[in-house]
C-alpha positions as CSV (number, residue, x, y, z in Angstrom):
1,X,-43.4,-174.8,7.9
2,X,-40.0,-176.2,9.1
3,X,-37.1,-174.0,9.8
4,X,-33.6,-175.2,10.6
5,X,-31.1,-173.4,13.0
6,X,-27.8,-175.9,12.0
7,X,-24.4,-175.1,13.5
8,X,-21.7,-177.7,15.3
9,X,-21.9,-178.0,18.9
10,X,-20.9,-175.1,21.1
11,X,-22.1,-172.4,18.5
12,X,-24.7,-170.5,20.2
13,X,-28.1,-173.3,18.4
14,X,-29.8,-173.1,21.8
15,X,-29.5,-169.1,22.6
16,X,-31.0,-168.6,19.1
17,X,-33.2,-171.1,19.7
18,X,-34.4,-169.3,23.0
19,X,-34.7,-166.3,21.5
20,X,-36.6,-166.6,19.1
21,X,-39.4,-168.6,21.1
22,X,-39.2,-165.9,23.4
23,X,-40.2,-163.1,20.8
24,X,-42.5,-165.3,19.1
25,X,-44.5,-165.9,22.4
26,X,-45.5,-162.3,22.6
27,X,-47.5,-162.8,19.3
28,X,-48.3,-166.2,19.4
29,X,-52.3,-166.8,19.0
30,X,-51.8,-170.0,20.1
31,X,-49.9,-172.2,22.5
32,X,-46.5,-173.3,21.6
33,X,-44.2,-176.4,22.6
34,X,-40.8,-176.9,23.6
35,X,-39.1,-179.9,23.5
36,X,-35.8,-180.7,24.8
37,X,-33.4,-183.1,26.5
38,X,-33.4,-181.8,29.7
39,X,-34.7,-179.3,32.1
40,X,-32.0,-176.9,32.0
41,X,-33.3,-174.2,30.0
42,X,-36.6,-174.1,32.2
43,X,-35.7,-170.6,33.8
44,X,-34.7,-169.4,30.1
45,X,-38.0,-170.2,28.6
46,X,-41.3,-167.2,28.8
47,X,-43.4,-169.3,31.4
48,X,-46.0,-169.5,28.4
49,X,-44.0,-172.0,26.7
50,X,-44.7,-175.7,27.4
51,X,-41.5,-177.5,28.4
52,X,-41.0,-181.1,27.4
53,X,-38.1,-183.3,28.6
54,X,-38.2,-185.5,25.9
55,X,-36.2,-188.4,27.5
56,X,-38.9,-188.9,30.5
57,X,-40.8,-190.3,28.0
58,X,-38.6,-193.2,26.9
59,X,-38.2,-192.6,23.3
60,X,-35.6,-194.4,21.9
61,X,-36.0,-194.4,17.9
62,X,-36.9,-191.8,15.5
63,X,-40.4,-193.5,14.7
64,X,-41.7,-193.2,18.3
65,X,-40.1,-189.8,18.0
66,X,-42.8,-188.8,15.3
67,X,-45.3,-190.4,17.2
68,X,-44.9,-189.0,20.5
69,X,-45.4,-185.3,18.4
70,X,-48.2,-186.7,16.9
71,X,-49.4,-187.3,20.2
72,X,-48.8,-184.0,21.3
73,X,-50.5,-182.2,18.4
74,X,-53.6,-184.3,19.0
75,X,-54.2,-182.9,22.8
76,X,-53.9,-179.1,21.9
77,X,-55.9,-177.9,18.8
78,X,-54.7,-174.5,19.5
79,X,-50.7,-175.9,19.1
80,X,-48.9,-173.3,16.8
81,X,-45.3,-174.2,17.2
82,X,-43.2,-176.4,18.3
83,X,-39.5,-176.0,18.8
84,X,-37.1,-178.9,19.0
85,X,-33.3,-177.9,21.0
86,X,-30.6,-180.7,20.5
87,X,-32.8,-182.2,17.7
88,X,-30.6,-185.1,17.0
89,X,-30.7,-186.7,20.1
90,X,-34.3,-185.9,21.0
91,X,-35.5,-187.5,17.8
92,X,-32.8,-190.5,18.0
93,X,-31.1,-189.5,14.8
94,X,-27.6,-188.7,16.2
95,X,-25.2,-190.1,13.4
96,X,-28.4,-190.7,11.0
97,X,-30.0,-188.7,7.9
98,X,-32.4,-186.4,9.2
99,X,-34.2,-186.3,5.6
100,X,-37.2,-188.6,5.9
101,X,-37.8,-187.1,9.3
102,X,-37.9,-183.6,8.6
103,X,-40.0,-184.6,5.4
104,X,-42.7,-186.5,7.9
105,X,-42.3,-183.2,10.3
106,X,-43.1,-180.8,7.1
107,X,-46.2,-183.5,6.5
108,X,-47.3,-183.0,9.9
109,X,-46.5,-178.8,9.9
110,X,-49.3,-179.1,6.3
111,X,-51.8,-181.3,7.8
112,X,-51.8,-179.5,11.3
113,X,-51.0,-176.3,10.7
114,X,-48.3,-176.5,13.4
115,X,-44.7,-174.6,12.9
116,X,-41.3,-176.2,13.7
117,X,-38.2,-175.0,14.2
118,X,-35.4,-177.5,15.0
119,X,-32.1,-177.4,16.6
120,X,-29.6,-179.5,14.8
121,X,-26.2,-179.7,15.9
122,X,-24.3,-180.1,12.5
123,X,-22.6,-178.4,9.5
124,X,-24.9,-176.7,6.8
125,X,-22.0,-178.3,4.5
126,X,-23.6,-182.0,5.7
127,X,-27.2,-181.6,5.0
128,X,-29.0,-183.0,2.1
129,X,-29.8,-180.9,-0.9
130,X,-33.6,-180.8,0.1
131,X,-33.1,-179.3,3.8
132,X,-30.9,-176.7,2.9
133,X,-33.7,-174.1,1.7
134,X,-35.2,-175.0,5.6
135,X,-32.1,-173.4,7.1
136,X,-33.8,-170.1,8.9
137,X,-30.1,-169.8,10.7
138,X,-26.7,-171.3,10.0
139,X,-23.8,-170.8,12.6
């Protein structure tokens, strides 16, 4: 399952974002991930949730994007969700269609049984037709 919290910057993505993998650690079964573009929201996070700086590990285009998470679902059987903040510049996508992503992401969520829930910083108004039943939160 993909959900979508979409919003322009500056509209509270992140604080959503944060809590809700802060409830959803209490009753997690497994472990979950979260990926972001910096370390800033380390002290914000339940210290249960893997943290991922995204940009330590030199991605720089949306196809090494979907393989780094590939990478990361192969090393923990037990991944349940991962949550993506800033979305668009994480997954290199900033000024691109997010479409064929998020269709490899809901792929992966199928195959894997993994959860995501991503942070995208634009307007419900500029998604394509086919995200817009994704959208779990629009600010």
């Amino acid at each position: 399952m993909i959900q979508l919290i979409v919003g322009e910057k500056g509209k509270g993505k992140t604080k959503s974002l944060l809590d809700k993998v802060n409830s959803e650690i209490k009753q997690a079964r497994g472990s979950i991930v979260y990926l972001d573009k910096s370390a800033k929201h380390m002290y914000e996070l339940n210290n249960k949730v893997r943290l991922i700086v995204a940009p330590d590990y030199m991605v720089n285009s949306s196809e090494e994007f979907l393989g780094f998470v590939s990478g990361i679902i192969s090393q923990d059987h037990d991944l349940q969700q991962m949550y993506f903040d800033s979305f668009l510049k994480i997954a290199c996508l900033e000024g691109q269609d997010i479409t064929p992503v998020v269709e490899r992401l809901s792929k992966m969520s199928e195959k894997f049984g993994v959860d995501f829930v991503l942070s995208v910083s634009c307007d419900e108004a500029d998604l394509s037709e086919s995200l817009k039943p994704m959208i779990a939160v629009s600010l």
